[in-house]
Structures are given as C-alpha cells and as structure tokens.
N, C-alpha and C positions, 0 to 999 in steps of 0.2 A: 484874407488878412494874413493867413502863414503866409501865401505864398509873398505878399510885400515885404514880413517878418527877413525870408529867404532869402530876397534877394539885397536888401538892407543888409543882413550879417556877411554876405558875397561882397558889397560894398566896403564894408569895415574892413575886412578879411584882406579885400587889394591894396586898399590904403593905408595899411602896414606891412604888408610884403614891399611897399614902394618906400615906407622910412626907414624901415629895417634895414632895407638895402641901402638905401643914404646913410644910415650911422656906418654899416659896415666899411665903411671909406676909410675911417682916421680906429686907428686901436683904442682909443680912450673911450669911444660909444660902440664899440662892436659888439662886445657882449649884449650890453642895453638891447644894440638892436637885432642880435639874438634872438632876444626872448619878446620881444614885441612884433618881431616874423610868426614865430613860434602862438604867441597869442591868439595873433590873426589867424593860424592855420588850424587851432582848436577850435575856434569859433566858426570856422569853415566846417569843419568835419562835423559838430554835433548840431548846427544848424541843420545839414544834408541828412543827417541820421534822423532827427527828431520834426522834421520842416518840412523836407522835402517829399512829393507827391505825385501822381502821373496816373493820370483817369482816374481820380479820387483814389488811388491807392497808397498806402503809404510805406515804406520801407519796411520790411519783415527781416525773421531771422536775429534780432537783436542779441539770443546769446552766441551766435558764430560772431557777427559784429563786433561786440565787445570784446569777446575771446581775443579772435587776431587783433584787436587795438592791446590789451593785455600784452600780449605775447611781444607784440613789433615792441611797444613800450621796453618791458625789461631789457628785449635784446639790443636794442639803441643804447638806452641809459647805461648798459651794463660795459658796451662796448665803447663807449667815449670814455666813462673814465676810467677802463683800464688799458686802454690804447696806449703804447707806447708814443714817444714823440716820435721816434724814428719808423714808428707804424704807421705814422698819420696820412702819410700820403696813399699807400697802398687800403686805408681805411677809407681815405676819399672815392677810391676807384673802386671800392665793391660797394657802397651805399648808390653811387652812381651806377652803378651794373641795375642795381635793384629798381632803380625808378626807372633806368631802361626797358629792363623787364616788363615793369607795371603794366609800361605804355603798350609794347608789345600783345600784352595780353587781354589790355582793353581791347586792342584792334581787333584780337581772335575771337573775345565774347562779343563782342559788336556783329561781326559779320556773320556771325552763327544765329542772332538774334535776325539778324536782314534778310537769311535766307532759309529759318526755319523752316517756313512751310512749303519748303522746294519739297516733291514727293520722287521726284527722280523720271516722273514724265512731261512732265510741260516744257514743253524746249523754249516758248515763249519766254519760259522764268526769268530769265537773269536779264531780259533787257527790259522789262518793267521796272529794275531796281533803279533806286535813287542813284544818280552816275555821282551827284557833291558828297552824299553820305559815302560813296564807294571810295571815290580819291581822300577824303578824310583817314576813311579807315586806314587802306592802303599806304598812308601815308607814314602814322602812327606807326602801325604793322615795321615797317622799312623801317624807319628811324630808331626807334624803341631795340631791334632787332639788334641791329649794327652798334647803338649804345653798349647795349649787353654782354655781346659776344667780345666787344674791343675792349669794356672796361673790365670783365673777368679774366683776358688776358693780360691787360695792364696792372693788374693786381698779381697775377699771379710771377710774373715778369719783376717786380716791386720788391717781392717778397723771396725773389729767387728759385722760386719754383719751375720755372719759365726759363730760357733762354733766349735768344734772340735769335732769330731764323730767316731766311731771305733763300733763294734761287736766283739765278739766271730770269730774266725774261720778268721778272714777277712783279713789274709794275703793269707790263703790259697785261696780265692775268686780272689783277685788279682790275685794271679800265673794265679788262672784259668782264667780268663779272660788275661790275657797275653798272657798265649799258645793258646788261642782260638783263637785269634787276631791273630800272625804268623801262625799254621794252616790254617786258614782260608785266608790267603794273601797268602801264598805259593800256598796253590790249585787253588786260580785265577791264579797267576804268573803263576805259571809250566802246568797244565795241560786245563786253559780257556775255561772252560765248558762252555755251553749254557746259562747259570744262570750266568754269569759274572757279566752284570749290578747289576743285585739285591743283590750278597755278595758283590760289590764293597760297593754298600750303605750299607749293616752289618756290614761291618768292618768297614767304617768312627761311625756307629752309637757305637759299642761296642769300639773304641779308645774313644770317649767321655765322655763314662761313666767310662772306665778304669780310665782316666784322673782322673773326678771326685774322686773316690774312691782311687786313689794313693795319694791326698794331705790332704783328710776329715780328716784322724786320725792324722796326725802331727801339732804337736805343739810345745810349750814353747821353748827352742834355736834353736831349728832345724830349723825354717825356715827360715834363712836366706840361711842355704844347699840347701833348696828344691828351692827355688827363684835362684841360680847360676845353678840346673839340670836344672830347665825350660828353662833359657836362652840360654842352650848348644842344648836342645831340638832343640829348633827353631833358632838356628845356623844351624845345621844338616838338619832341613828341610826346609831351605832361600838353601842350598847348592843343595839339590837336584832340586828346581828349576831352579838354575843356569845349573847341568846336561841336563833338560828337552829343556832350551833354546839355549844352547849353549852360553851362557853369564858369559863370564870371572867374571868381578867386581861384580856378584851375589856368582857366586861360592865359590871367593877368600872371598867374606863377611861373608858369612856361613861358611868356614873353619874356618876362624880366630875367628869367634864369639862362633861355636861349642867346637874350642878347646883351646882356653883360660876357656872357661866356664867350660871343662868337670875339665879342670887343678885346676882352684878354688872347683869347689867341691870336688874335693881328696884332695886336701891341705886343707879345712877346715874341710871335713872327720877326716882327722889325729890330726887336732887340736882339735874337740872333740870327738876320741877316738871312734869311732864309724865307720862301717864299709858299703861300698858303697853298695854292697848287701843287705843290710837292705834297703837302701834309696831308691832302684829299685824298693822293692817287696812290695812298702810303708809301712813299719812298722817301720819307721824312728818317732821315739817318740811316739810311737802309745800306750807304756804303760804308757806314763806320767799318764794319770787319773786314772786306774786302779789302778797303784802299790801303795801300801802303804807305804807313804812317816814316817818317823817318826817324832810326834812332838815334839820336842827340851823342850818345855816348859820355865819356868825360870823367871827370871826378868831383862828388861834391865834396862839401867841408860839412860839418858838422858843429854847433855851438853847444857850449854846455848852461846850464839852468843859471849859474850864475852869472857867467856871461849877458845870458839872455837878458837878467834881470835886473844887470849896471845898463845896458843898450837902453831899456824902456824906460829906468827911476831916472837917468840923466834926459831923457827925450824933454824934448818941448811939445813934438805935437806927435802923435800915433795914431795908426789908422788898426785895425782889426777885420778881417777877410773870414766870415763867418761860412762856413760849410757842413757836407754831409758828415763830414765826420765831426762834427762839434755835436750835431743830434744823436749820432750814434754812440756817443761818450756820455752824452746828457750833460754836457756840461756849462749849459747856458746860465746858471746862477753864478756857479766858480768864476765866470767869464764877465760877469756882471762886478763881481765882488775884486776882480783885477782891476774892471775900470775905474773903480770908486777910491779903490788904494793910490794909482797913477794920478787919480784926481788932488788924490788931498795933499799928494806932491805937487801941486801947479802942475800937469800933462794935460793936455789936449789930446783926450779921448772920442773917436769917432768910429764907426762901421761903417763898412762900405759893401753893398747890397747887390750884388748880381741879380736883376731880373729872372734866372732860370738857375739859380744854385738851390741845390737840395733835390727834393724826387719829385716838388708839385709847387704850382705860383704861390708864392709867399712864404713860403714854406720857412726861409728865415728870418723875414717879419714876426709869425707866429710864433715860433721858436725863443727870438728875444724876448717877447713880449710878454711871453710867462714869466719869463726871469724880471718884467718891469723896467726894462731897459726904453729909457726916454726915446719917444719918436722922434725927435726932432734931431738924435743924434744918431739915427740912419741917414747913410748917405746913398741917394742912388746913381747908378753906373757913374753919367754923365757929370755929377757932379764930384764924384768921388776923382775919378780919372784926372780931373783938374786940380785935385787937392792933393793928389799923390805927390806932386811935383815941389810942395814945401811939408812933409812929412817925414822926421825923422828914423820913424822904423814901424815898417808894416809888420804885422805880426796874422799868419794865414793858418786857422783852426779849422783843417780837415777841407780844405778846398781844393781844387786840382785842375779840370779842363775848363772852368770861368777864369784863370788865372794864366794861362800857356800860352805861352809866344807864339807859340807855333799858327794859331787863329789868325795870325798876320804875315809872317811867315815864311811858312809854307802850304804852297798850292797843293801838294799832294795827302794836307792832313785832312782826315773828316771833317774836323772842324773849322776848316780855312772858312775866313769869310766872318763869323762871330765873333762880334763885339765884346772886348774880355774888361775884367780888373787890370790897369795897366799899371800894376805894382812893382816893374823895375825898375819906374821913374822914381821911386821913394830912395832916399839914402842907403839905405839897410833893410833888409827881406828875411824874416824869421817864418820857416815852414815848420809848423807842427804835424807829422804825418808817423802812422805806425812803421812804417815801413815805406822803401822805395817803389814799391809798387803803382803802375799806370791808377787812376781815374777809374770814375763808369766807363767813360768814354773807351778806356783798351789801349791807349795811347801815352807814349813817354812823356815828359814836361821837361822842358828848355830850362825854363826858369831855376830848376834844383841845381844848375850847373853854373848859373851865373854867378861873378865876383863876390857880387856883394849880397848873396845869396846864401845861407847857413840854414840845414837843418835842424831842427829841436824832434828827434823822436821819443815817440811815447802814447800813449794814451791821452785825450786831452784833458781830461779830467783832470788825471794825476801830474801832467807836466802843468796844466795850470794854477794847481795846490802848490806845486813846489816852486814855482814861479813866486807865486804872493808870500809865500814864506821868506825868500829870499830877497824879494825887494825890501819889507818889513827890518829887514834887519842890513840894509843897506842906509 
C-alpha cells in the first residue's frame, strides 16, 4: 500500500512540474506556477522521506534529514528575497552549481555503495558490476561535475570576481580534455579494470577542471548561453539520478529542466548567430579580447533632460531599449512610471527586448515585470526591428553591444554576425549611459556617434526622475 501511496505522490509530483512549467511561459501565471512546481516538489520530498522503503527498510536519520531541509530552507528563502535584481543572474548560476553538485555526488555515493565490498583482492570485482548502473553513475558523475565547476565560475565571472581568461591553443585543450573524459568513462564502463576506483576519481577530477576551462574564456553577451547550457547540464544529471533511483518526479525533473534548457540555448544560439558547437568546445566568445575591435572614434553630442523631455512629450510613438544598466540602477518602476506619463499624453509606449540583453535569458522580461509592465507591450527583436522604422525616439536605459552597428559592420568585431536592436532606423536615439565607456562586451559602439544620436548621461534612475519631472511640466 506505501509503496502505491509513493509512487501516486511521484505521479502528482510530475504532473505539476509539467504545468508549472506551462504557466511558466506568459508572466501573468509564472508565479502561480511557481508555486504549484514548488507543491509538487514537497510532495515529492516528504513522500520519499516518510513512504519510501528498500528491503522492508525504511529511511532513518530523520533529524539529519530535517536539519538540512531546515537549513537549505532558510538559506533559499533568505537568498531570494534579498537578492538584488542586478544579482539575479549570478544567483541563477550558483543555485545551478548546486544541483550540479548534488548530481555529482549522488554519482560518488552511488558508486561507493556498488563497490563496497571490493576487499582489494578479487581482480574478478569490477567485471561483475552492473555495466547500465556503471554508465548511469558515470554519467551523473561527468555531467553534475562540469555543471559545478562552469556554473561557480559563471558566478563568480557575474559577480566580478572572475575575469575572463583564454590561451592560445585552448579550444584544442578543451576538445582534449573532452575526449579524455569519454575515453576514459567508456574504459571504466565497458571493460572494469582493476583500477576502477582510481579513474573513477580521474574522471570526477578531469570533468572539474573541464568545467572550469569551458566557462574561463566566455564573456561579453554570451553568457547569458552559457548560464541556459549549465542549466540543461544539471537537468540531465538530476535525470540520471532519477535512473539510479528509480524515482519518477526526479526523472521527469531532469527531463523537463534538461530539455527546456537545451531548447533555450538553441533558440538563443540563433538569436545571436552563433553556433552550438562553438558553445561545446568553449570558445563561445572566447575571441572577444583578442580580436581587434575597430575604434569608431568621432564626437558625440550630448542632450540635456529637457530636451530630452520635449523629444518624447511631442513623440507620437517611443520605443524604450531596456539594459544591464536599467537593473543596476533599479530603476524599473521610475521607467514604468515614464511610460504611464507618455501614455496619458497620447504616446505610444513600447520595449523592445533583446533575446540576450542583461546577464541571463529574460533577464529583462523579469526585470519589467516586477515593475508590472504589460506583457503585451514587450516587443521582441524581430518585431521591434520593424517597428523601429515608424518610431519617433528611441530612448536606450543602460544597453550597449545588443544595440552596436558594429554586429553588421564590421567583420573584425567580436560580435560581427549578431542580430542587434536596429535602433538607427528610429528618427531620434536617446542613450542613457554613465559614462562613455565600452559594454561587457570591451568594445566601442558606433551608434554613440551617429547624427541623430544624443547622449543623456547619468544614472538611470535619476536621469529618469528628472525626465518625468520635466515632461510634467511641459
């Protein structure tokens, strides 16, 4: 009877991780399905806790148990709501390190469990072992491995702790240490030599440092790609645990997390132009510092607040170019509270959404959507790009290489090839930026030199307060 109980709450448990993930689609039910993921995955855990059994035994240790559910608890809750917006992405990339981890270390307790009662003499040992449970583990082990080590440097890289690093030769390094890594699992798998344990631990140690060296040389837009692979990683290796246990609502976890993930990172692949076998062999952005970017040189102009704010009270239609620097000012209500002003003058208020603007996918979906900003007045790439062309004045809060000519160009920029905001089609181009300074990216922008091109510096915050004050009394 538990055991029907167990596998019924396993059932429940998929079948909200599967609507959960369908609200997640539109922002009006994300939250909802939020917490109806969240439901299912309680029900998952205390089913397993209280349910589950193996030779009539049943789970012990309840207060370690409970402790680390305690503990994980407050440190999540405490870390979501005090997470900055501008921390969210680097927050995605170490909760993601962590279920890399996880996986990781189911692999480890697994195969330690497989090969207890090695005594160090039976050479027979290790080719009696189960070879499907070995490539499971093994598989976990690698994936989990590589999740961890690339999303604690993708965090740590987020957060500026990190740099961005690359060599000569070092994709070719990568491959190698890729093929050494399968090699080297295959020969445990298939033929279980004597030396099992000791390349088990090679291979955990050489996916580590793959890891590491798959995320070092990526930089400037790419990583919000490399943060959607990670994810997918440790989808695929929460999945393989679920294999190892026989556990439905792990399984079905990991599939859905794996392959929604793998799905964004092709669709954001396409969106900038860039091909998934590059992102594999990490040399996804890897020439950004290298290549010699051209500088533009020139003189800009400069607009002043008032200016700015006859340009947009007289517009008929305005577009808004949301960036990293609008999260790092926080100033997605102020920007909210612009559009509403422009509104109740008859303006035609719109955003126009880069696929990979910000530090992680959606990053300025999310962003607006705290602030309550209507879905249906984001605009993405493709459709914005055609709306530019009867838009009185774009107005760009803290964006910079989704928006550079140069992506078309010039051949010699890192970013040749990606599909941008083509915001010089618009009448008038207002850039809000602190300072003239390059992008993540490390590279100049054309665009700041164009005719009809005027910066607004400032803080966004504050330039967009003085902005609303000013329209107000226009």
């Amino acid at each position: 009877m538990e055991w029907n109980l167990l596998t019924l709450a396993y059932i429940i448990a998929s079948v909200t991780f599967i609507l959960g993930l369908k609200m997640l689609a539109h922002p009006e039910t994300a939250r909802k399905g939020n917490l109806v993921a969240a439901a299912g995955m309680s029900i998952a855990i205390f089913a397993t806790i209280f349910l589950y059994e193996e030779n009539g035994v049943k789970l012990q240790n309840y207060v370690w148990i409970f402790a680390a559910l305690a503990i994980g608890t407050v440190a999540g809750v405490w870390s979501a709501r005090t997470v900055k917006m501008t921390a969210m992405p680097e927050m995605v990339s170490l909760f993601n390190g962590m279920g890399g981890a996880c996986a990781a270390l189911i692999g480890i307790i697994e195969f330690n469990h497989l090969t207890h009662h090695y005594d160090g003499t039976d050479i027979n040992f290790f080719s009696k072992l189960d070879g499907g449970m070995l490539l499971v583990i093994m598989a976990g082990l690698v994936i989990g491995s590589i999740s961890f080590a690339g999303s604690m440097i993708a965090w740590g890289k987020l957060n500026g702790r990190i740099k961005d690093f690359s060599f000569k030769g070092q994709h070719l390094v990568n491959l190698g240490f890729f093929a050494f890594i399968l090699l080297l699992s295959a020969y445990v798998i298939i033929l279980r030599p004597e030396e099992t344990i000791f390349f088990f631990y090679v291979v955990l140690f050489a996916a580590l440092i793959y890891g590491v060296f798959f995320v070092m040389p990526i930089g400037g837009a790419d990583m919000p790609v490399v943060i959607s692979l990670l994810n997918s990683f440790t989808g695929v290796a929460a999945a393989c645990g679920g294999f190892l246990y026989d556990n439905k609502a792990m399984l079905t976890g990991g599939i859905l997390v794996g392959a929604a993930g793998t799905l964004l990172t092709i669709l954001m692949c396409k969106a900038m132009n860039r091909s998934l076998t590059n992102v594999l062999i990490g040399s996804f952005g890897a020439g950004a510092a290298a290549a010699s970017s051209t500088q533009q040189g020139g003189t800009h102009k400069e607009i002043s607040v008032s200016d700015a704010a006859v340009c947009m009270a007289y517009a008929n239609k305005v577009m808004i170019v949301p960036g990293y620097g609008l999260a790092v000012a926080q100033a997605q209500h102020v920007c909210h509270e612009l559009e509403k002003i422009l509104e109740e003058r008859g303006v035609d208020v719109q955003y126009a959404i880069h696929p990979v603007a910000g530090r992680m996918p959606g990053h300025m979906n999310v962003l607006l959507a705290e602030a309550d900003v209507a879905y249906d007045k984001l605009q993405e790439m493709e459709t914005a790009n055609d709306a530019f062309k009867t838009t009185d004045v774009v107005l760009i809060l803290g964006a910079n290489d989704v928006v550079n000519p140069a992506a078309k160009s010039d051949p010699a920029s890192p970013i040749y090839g990606m599909p941008i905001l083509e915001v010089e089609q618009a009448k008038t181009v207002i850039v809000n930026k602190r300072s003239m300074k390059p992008g993540y990216a490390g590279i100049e922008n054309a665009l700041f030199f164009q005719p009809k091109t005027s910066m607004l510096f400032g803080d966004a915050k504050a330039a967009l307060q003085k902005l609303i004050a000013e329209i107000k009394s226009v």
